[in-house]
Each structure stands twice: as C-alpha cells, then as structure tokens.
C-alpha positions as CSV (number, residue, x, y, z in Angstrom):
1,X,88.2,-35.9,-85.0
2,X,88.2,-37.6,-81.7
3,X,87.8,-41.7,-81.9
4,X,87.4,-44.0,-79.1
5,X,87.2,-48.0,-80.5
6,X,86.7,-50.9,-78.6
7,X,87.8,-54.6,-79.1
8,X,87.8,-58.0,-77.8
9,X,84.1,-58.3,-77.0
10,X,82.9,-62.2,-78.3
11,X,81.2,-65.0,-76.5
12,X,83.0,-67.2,-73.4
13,X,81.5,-69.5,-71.3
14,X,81.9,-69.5,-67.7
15,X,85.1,-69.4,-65.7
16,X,86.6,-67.9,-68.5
17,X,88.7,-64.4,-69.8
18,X,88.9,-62.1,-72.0
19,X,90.8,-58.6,-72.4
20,X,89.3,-55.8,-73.8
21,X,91.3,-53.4,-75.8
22,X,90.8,-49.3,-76.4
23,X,92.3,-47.0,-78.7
24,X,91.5,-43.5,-78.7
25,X,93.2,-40.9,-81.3
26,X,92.5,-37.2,-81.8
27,X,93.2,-36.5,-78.3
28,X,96.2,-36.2,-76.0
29,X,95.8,-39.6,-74.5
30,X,98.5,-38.6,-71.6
31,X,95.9,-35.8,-70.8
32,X,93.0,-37.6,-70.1
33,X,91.6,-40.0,-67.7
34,X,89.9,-43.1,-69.2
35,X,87.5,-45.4,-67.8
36,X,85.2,-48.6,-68.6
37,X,81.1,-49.2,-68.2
38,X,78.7,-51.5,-69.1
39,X,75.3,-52.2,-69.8
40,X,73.5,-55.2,-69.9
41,X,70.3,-55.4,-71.3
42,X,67.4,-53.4,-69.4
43,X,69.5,-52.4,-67.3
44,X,71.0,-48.5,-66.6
45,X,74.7,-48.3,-67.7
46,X,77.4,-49.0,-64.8
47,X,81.2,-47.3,-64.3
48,X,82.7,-50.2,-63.8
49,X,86.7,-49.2,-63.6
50,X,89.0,-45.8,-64.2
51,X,92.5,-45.4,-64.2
52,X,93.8,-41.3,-64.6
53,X,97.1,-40.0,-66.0
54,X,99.4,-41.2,-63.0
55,X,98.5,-44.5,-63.5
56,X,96.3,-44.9,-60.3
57,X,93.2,-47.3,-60.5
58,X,89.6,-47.1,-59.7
59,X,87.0,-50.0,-59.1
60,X,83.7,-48.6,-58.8
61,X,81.7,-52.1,-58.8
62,X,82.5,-55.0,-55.5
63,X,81.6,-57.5,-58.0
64,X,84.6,-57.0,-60.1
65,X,86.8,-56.0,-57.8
66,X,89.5,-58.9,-58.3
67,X,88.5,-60.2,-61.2
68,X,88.6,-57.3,-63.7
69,X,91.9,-55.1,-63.8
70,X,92.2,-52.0,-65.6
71,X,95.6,-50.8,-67.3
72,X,96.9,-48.5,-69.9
73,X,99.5,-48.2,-72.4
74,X,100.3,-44.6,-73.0
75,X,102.9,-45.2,-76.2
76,X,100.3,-46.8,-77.9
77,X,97.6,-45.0,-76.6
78,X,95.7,-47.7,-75.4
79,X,93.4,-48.9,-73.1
80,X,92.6,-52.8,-71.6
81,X,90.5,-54.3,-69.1
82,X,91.6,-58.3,-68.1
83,X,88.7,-59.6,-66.9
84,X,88.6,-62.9,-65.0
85,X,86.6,-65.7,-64.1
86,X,83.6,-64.4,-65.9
87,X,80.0,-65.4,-65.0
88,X,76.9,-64.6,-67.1
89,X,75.9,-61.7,-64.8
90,X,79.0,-59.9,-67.0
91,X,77.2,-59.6,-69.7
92,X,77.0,-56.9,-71.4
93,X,77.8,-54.0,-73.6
94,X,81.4,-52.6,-72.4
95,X,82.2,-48.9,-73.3
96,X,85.2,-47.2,-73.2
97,X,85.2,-43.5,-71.8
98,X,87.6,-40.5,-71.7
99,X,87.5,-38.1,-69.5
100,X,90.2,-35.2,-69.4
101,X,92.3,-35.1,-66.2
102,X,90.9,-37.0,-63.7
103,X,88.7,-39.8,-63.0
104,X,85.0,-40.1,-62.1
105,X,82.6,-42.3,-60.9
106,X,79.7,-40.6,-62.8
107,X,79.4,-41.3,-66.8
108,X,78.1,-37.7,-67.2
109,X,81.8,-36.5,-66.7
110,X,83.3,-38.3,-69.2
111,X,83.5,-36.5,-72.8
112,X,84.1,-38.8,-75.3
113,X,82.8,-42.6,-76.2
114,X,83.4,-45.4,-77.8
115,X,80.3,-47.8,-79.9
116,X,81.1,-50.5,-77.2
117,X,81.8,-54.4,-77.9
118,X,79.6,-56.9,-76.7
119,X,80.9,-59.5,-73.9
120,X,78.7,-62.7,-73.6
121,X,79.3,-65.4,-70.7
122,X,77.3,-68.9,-71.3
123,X,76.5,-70.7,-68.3
C-alpha cells in the first residue's frame, strides 16, 4: 500500500520557521514528482510548491516565493519544505502530494495524499 505522511506541523509565532517533512513508501519515490498544498480554513486548497524527479523546483504561490523552499531527499525517500519568516496568513493545513513523473500546478493530477499536518502562525 501506498503511504504519504506528513510532519513538523505545530504552532510558531511570527517571524518564525519551521520544516515540514514527507515520507512516502509503496511507490518508486525516484519516479514520481512530489509537491506541497495547503488549506486554511474556508478557504479552497492551494499548490503551493513542486519539485519533479530531476530535481527542478516549482513555486506556484508569489507569496511564498522566498520564504518557503522545497527539496527532496531521494535515499530516504523524503520530502521537506523550509518555510521562512512566517506570518499568520500561513496558516493552514499543509499536504503532501505525489504525482508520477512530472509536476503540476493543478491538485487533480496528483495521485496519492497525505492526512496533512497543521501549521499555526500567532501574531
């Protein structure tokens, strides 16, 4: 079976960081595009970052661009996203996506998912 699990989700206040982890098994990592999206609350969900299998990065949203950066680890089949200088308009639900080959801005392309972990920025 295919898993996709998030971590380092928690509560920072302002001006702060945090790094998100992904680990996805059951699939051949090296094969597959992955990619990160949030949601915050009422809102619709939001590709916010992919990188595919030659290591080449996409930033889908102009408010993260420079603050979040997305890398991978394929030895240990993992996924992270630094992000940087949070504010509280980062909260959200962050997901974790794969996607095999390539990478897309659209969440519909993507064909496996993680439960999420929750990022909260105080003011």
């Amino acid at each position: 079976q295919v898993q996709v699990v998030e971590s380092g989700g928690g509560l920072v206040q302002a001006g702060g960081s945090l790094r998100l982890s992904c680990t996805a098994s059951g699939l051949p990592f090296d094969d597959y595009a992955m990619g990160w999206f949030r949601q915050a609350p009422g809102k619709e969900r939001e590709g916010l970052s992919c990188i595919n299998r030659r290591i080449v990065s996409f930033y889908y949203q102009e408010s993260v661009k420079g603050r979040f950066t997305i890398s991978r680890d394929n030895a240990k089949n993992t996924l992270f996203l630094q992000m940087n200088t949070l504010n509280p308009e980062d909260t959200a639900m962050y997901y974790c996506a794969a996607r095999w080959k390539s990478c897309s801005a659209s969440e519909i392309d993507f064909n496996f998912w993680g439960r999420g972990t929750q990022v909260t920025v105080s003011s």
